[in-house]
VEXPA-655260 format. One record per atom (N, C-alpha, C, O): y, x, z. Coordinates in steps of 0.02 Angstrom, whole numbers, plus 50000, padded with zeros to 5 digits. Each point is the difference from the previous one (the first is absolute). Layout:
// VEXPA-655260
YXZ...
END
This chain:
// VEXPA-655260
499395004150000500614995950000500635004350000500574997849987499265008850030500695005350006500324998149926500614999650000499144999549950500385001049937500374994149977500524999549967499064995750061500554991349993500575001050052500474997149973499715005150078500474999950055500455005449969500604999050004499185007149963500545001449964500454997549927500605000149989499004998549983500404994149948500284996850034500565002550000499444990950052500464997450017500865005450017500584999349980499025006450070500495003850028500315001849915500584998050000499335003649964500465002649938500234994149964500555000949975499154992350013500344997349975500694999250058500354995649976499805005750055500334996750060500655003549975500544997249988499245011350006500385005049999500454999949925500555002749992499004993149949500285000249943500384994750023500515000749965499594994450070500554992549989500695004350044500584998249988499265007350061500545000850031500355003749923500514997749975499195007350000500465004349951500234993249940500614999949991499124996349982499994995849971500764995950007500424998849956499574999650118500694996350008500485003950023500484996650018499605009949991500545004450006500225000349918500564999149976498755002749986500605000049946500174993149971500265000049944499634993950088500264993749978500715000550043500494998349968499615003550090500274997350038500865008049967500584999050020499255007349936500405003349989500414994849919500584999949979498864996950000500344997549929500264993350028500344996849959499585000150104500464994450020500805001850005500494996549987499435011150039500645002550042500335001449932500514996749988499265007849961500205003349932500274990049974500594999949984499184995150014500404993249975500394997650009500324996149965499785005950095500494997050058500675004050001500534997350015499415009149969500485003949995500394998549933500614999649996498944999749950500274996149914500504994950030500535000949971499524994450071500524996750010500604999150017500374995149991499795012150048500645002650058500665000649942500614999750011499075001049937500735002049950500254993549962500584999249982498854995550007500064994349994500474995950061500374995449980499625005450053500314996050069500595002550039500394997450039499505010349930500815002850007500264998649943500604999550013499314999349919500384997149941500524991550030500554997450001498715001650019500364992549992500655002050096500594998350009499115004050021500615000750055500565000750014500414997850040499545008549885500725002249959500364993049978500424996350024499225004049921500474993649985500094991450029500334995049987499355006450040500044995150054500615000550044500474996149989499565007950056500515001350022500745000949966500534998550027499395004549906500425003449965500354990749990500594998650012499014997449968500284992849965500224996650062500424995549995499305006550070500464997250057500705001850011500444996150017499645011149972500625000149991500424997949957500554999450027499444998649892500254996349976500214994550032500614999250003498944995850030499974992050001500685004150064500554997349995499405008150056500434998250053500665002449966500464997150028499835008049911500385000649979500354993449956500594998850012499164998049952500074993049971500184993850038500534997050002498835001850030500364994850061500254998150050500264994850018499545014050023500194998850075500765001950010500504996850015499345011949965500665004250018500754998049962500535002050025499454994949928500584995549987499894994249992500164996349954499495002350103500124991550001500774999350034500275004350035499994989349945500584997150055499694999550082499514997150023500855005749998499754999050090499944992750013499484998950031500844996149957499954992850026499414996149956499874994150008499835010149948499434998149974499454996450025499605004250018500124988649997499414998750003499594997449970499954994549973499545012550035499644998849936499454994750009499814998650057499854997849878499774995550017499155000949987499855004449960499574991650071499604999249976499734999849935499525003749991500734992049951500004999849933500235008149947499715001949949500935001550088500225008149993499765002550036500335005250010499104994650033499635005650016499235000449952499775004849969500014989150037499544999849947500185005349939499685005149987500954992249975499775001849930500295008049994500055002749945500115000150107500005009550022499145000150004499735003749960499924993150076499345001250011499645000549928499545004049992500684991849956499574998949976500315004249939499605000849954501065002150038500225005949951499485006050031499545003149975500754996850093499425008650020499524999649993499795005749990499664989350010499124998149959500155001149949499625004649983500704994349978500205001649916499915006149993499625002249958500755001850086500305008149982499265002150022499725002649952499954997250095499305001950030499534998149968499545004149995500404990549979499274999249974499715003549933499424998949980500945004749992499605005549951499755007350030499585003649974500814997650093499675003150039499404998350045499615004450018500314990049998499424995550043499495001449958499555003750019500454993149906499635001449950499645006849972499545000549959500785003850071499925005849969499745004350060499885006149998500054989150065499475002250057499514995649976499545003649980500344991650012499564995049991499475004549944499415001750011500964999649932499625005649948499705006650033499525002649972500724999850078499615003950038499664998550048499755004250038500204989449967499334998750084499544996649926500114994250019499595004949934499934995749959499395003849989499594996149977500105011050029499515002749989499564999950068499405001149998500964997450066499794998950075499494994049987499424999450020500954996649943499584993150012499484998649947499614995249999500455009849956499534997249955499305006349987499414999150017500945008649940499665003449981499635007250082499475002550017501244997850004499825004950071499544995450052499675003450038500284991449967499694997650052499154997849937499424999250018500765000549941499254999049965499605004950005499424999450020500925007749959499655005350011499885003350051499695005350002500664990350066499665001750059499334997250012499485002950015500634990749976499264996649999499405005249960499445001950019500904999449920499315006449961499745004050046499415001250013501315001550022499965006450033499484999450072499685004350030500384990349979499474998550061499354998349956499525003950010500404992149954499385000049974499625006249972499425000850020500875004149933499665004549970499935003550065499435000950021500975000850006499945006450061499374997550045499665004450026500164988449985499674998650061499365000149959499515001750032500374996649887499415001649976499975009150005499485002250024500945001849959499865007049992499664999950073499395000549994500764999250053500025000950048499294999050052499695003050044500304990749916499014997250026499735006649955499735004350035500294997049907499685002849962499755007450035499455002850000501174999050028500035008450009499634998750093499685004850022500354992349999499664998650067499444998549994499585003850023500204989649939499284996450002499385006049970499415000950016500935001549945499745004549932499624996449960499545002149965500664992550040499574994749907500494997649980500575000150022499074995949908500614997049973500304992450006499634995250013500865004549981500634993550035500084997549927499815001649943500644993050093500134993749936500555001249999500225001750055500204998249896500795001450027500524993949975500315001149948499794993450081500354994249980500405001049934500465003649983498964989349974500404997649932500644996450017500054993950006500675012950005500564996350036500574998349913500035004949963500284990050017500265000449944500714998950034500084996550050500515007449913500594998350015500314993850014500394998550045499334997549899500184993449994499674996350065500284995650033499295006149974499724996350070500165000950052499944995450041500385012749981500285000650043500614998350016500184999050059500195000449892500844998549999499954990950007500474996150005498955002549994499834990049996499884999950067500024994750031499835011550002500054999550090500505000450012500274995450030500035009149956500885002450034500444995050001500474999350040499304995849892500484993949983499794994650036500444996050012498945002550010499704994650044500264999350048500065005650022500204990350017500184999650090499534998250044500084995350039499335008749956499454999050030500135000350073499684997050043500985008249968499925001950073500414992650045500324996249965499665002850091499934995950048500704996949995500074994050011500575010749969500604996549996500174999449934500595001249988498984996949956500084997749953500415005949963500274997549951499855007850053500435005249961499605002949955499414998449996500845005849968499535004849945500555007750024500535001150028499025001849945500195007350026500995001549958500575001450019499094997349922500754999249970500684996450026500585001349987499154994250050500484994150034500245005250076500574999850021499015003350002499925005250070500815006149975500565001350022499015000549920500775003349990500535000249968500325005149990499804990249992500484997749970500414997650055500604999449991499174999450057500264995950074500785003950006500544997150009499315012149980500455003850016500715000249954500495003150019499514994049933500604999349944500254993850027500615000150011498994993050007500544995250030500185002750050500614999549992499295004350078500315003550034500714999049962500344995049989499735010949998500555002749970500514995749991500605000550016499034993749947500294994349963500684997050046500615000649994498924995850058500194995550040500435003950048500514997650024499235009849994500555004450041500704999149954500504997350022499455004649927500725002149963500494991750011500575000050021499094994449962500374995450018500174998850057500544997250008499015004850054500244999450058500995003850006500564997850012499115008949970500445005850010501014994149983500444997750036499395002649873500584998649981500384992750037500594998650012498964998649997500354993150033500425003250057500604998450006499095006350037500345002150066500485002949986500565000250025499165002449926500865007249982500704994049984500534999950031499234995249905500454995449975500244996450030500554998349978499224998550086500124994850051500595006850064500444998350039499405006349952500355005650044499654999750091500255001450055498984995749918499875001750056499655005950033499635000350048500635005049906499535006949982500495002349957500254996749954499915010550066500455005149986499515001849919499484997449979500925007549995499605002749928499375007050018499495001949972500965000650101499475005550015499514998950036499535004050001500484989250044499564996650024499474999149919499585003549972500694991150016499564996649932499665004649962499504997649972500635010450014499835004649941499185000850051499434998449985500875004950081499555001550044499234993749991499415001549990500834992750015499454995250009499515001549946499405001650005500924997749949499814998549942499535005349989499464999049973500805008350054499385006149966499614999750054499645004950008500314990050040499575001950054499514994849978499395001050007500914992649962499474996949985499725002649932499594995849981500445007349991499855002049918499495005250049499444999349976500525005350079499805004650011499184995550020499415000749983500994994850062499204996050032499704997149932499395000749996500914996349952499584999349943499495005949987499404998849993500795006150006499945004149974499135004350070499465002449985500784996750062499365000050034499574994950002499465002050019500554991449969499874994249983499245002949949499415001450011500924998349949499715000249921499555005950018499414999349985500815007850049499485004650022499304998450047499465003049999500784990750044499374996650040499704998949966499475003149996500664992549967499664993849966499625004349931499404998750000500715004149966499945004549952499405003050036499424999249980500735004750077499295002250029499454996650035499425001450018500904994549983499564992950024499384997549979499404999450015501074999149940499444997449927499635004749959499614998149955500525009550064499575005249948499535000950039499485002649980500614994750109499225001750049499684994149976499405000549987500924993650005499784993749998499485001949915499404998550005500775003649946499815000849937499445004650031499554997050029500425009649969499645004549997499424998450064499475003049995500614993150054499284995650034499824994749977499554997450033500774997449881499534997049996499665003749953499404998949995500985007449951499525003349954499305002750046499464999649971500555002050068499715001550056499094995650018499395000950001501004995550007499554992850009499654998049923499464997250002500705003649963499774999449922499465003549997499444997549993500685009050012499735003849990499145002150052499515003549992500694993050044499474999550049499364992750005499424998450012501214999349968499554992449960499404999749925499614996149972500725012550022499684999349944499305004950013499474999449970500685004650074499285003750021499914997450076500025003850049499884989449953499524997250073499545000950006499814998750057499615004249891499245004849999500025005350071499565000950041501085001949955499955004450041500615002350049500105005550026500294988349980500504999250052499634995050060499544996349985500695004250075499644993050051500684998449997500124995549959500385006750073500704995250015500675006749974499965004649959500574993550082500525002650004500254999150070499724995650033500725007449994500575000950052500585003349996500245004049959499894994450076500855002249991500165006050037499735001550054500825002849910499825007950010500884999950013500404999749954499845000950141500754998650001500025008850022499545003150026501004998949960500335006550019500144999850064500254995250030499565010649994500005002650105500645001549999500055005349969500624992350053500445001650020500254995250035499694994649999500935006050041500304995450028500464996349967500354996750038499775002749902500404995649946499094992949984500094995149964499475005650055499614997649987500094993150020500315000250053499554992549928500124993650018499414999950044499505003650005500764990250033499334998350045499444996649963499405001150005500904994649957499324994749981499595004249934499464998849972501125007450017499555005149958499425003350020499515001549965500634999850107499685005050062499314996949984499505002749978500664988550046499494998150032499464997949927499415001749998500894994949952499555000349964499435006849964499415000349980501155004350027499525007049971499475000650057499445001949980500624997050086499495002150047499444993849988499395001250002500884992449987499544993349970499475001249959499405000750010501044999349931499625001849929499695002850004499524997349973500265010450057499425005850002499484997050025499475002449981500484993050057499734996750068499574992849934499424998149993501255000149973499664995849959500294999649965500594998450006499065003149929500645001749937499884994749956499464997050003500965001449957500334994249966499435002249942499715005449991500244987049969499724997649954500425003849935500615000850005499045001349939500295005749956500904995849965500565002649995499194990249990500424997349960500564998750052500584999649979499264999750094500574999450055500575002349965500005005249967500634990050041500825001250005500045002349899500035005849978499964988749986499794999949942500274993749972500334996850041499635001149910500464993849989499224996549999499875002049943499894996650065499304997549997499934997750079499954994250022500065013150020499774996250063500615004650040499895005850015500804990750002500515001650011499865003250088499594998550044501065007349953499885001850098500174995250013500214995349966499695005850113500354994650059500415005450016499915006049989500784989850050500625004750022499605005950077499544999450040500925005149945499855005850047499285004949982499935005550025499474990849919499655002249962499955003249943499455001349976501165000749994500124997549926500335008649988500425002850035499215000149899500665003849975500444997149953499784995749961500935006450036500245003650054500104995450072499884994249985500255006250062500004996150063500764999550017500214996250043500015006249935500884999550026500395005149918499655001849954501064999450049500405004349967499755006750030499865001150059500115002749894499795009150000499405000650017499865006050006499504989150009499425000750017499675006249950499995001049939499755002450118499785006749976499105000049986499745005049977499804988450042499434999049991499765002049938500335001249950498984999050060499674998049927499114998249994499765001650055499844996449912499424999550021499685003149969500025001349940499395001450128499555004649992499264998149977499864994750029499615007549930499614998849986499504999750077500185002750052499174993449941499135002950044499904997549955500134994649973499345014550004499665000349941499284999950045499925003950047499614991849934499504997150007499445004250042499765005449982500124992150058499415005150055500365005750028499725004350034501204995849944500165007050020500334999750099499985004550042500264988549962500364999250055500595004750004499975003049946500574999350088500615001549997499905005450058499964999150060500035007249899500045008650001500535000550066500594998349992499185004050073500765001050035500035008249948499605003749970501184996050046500165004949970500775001050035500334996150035499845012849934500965001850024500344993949943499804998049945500735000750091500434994249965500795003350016500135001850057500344998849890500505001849988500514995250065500034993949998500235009050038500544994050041500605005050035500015006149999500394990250027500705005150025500084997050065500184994150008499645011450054500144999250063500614997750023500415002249960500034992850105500495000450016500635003349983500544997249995499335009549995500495002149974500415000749934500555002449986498704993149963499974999049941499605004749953499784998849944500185006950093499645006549960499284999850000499644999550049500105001349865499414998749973499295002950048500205005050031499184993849983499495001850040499624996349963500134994349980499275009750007499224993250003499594997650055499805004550037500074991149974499704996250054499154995049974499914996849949499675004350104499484998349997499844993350020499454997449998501274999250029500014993250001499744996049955500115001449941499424992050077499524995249963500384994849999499874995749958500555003450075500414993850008500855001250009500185005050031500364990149941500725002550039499974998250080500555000650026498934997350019500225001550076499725005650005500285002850047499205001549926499895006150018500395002449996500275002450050500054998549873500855004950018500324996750027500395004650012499794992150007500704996450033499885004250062500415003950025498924994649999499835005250071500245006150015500395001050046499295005549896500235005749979500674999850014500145001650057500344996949903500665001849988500564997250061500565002550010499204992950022500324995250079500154994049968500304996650042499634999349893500174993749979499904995850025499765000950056500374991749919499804996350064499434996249950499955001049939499654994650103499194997749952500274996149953500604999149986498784998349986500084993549938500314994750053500554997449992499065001350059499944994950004501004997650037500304994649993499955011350042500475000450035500604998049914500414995549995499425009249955500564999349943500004993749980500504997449976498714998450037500204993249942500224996050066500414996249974499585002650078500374997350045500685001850008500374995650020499875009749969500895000050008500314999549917500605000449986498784998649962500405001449949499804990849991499594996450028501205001749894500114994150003499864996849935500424999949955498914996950038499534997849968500304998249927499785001449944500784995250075500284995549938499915005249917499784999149943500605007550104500235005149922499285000649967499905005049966499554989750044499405003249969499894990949942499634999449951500684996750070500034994749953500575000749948500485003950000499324990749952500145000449957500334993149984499804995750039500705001749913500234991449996499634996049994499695000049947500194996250089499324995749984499534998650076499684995150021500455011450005499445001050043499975000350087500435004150013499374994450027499914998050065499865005150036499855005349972500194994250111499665006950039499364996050030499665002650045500214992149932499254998049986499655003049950499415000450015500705001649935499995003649944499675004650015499435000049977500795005850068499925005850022499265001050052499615004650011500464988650012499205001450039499374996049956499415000050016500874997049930499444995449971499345005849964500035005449971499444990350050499305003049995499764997149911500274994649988499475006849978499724998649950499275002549972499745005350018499984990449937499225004449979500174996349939500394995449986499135008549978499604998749918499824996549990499585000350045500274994349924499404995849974499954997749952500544998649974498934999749991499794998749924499994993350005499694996450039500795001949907500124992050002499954998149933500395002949962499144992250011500214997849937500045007349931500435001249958498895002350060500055006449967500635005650000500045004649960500374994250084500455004550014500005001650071499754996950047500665010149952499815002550085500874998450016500485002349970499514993350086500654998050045500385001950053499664999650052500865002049957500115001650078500304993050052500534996949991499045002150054499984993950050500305003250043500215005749992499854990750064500245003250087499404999150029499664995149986500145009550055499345001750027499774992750039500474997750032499024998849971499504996350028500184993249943499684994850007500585005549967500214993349938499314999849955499805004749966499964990450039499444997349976500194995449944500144994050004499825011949920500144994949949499594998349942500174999949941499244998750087499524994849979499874994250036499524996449985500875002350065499984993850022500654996750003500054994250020
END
């Protein structure tokens, strides 16, 4: 059996190198945008000063201005802005369609290479077609009815609705011009981290369901999956606790899939910046303890022989699973739509009517 316990131990070792270099070409995308969002800041700002040279600074002092003349300043400075909006929009426009498709590849091919170079036989490697994948991205399969495209695009109405905020205040004079310039790049700035969440969001969210594909497709010689969260103290609780879960009892291959969707606090990604991803049990191998990459209290890198995050939590002085999901606050793990009943609901499988279903556990639906 020494030689099955090491395959597991190396496939383990290929998913860590695997998502470092996913996680360097997230950072390399994210950076493509900074010049985009200082473009539009520039002139953003640059057209605020117009509107306060034009309407404010020689207005008549006994001026009051009205509702109806504040509008139509609002709706000249949308004028002057929106070929710039557009011309962010043309740059988040590969986020939502072609970069997040080929993350999905990128999890699929890698997680077939990956069985391959561990199991040492040969894998199936998902018949994935563009067109089919981009018919996911466009679906609103997920729980608040959004599509990934709709996720980031979120960050340009930002902008939108800030800039109208901004000019009404400046025009109404209830906000100076150096006040107003200030707002305005602060909100263009939070756009601008906005769109970096969410952007990385959705490339963990992509690259664990390529993930899941790919494992669906060699169930010959997968038993399950679990969830594989990073040892540090930036770590979520309900992340903690599911990675120590899952090993214990790992999810069904198609789990968190548009087929057989997560439950909240289960789910990659589980929150904004979720750093998860899922790990293969390759068949008769059970799960290799092994050194695992993590950063002590002080933040500085160590490997640790921890099987679980309360083992390290122990190690390093953290506090347990069970202490983090009690002080931490459940909600940030739902989604629109969804309940903190949600969060404890139990579910199973069952074959209904030649299809396999997900029920809530003890629901008897043949009677």
């Amino acid at each position: 059996m020494a030689w099955i316990s090491e395959a597991q131990k190396h496939y383990e070792e290929y998913v860590d190198y695997y998502t470092s270099l996913l996680e360097d070409y997230v950072d390399d995308h994210i950076l493509e945008l900074a010049p985009a969002y200082g473009q539009l800041q520039e002139a953003a700002v640059g057209y605020l000063e117009e509107v306060a040279k034009k309407y404010v600074n020689e207005q008549n002092p006994d001026f009051i201005p009205t509702r109806r003349w504040a509008k139509k300043i609002q709706e000249e400075y949308l004028t002057k802005i929106i070929p710039e909006l557009n011309l962010l929009n043309a740059k988040l426009q590969p986020f939502a369609t072609s970069v997040i498709c080929g993350t999905v590849f990128y999890g699929a091919n890698t997680t077939a290479y990956i069985l391959e170079q561990a199991a040492k036989c040969a894998v199936t490697v998902p018949n994935l077609m563009a067109s089919g994948v981009l018919g996911i991205i466009a679906n609103p399969w997920l729980p608040d009815k959004k599509t990934y495209s709709d996720r980031i695009r979120t960050s340009v109405s930002l902008v939108a609705s800030k800039s109208e905020e901004v000019v009404k205040e400046l025009v109404t004079k209830k906000m100076q011009y150096s006040d107003a310039a200030k707002k305005l790049s602060q909100g263009i700035q939070e756009s601008y981290y906005n769109a970096s969440r969410i952007i990385r969001t959705e490339m963990t969210r992509a690259n664990a369901l390529g993930t899941s594909y790919s494992l669906m497709e060699n169930a010959d010689i997968v038993d399950g999956k679990y969830r594989d969260a990073t040892f540090d103290s930036k770590t979520s609780a309900y992340c903690a606790a599911d990675a120590d879960y899952s090993k214990r009892n790992p999810y069904d291959l198609d789990y968190d899939t548009p087929t057989n969707p997560g439950l909240p606090g289960r789910r990659i990604p589980n929150h904004p910046h979720c750093r998860c991803r899922w790990v293969a049990i390759l068949s008769g191998l059970g799960i290799k303890n092994r050194q695992k990459a993590a950063l002590d209290k002080y933040g500085d890198l160590y490997y640790t022989k921890a099987a679980s995050y309360d083992d390290y939590a122990k190690e390093v002085g953290l506090p347990s699973v069970k202490d983090m999901v009690n002080a931490d606050n459940p909600k940030k793990y739902l989604r629109p739509g969804e309940t903190l009943a949600d969060l404890n609901r139990q579910v199973v499988r069952k074959r209904f009517n030649g299809q396999i279903i997900t029920v809530p556990l003890g629901l008897d639906i043949h009677n």
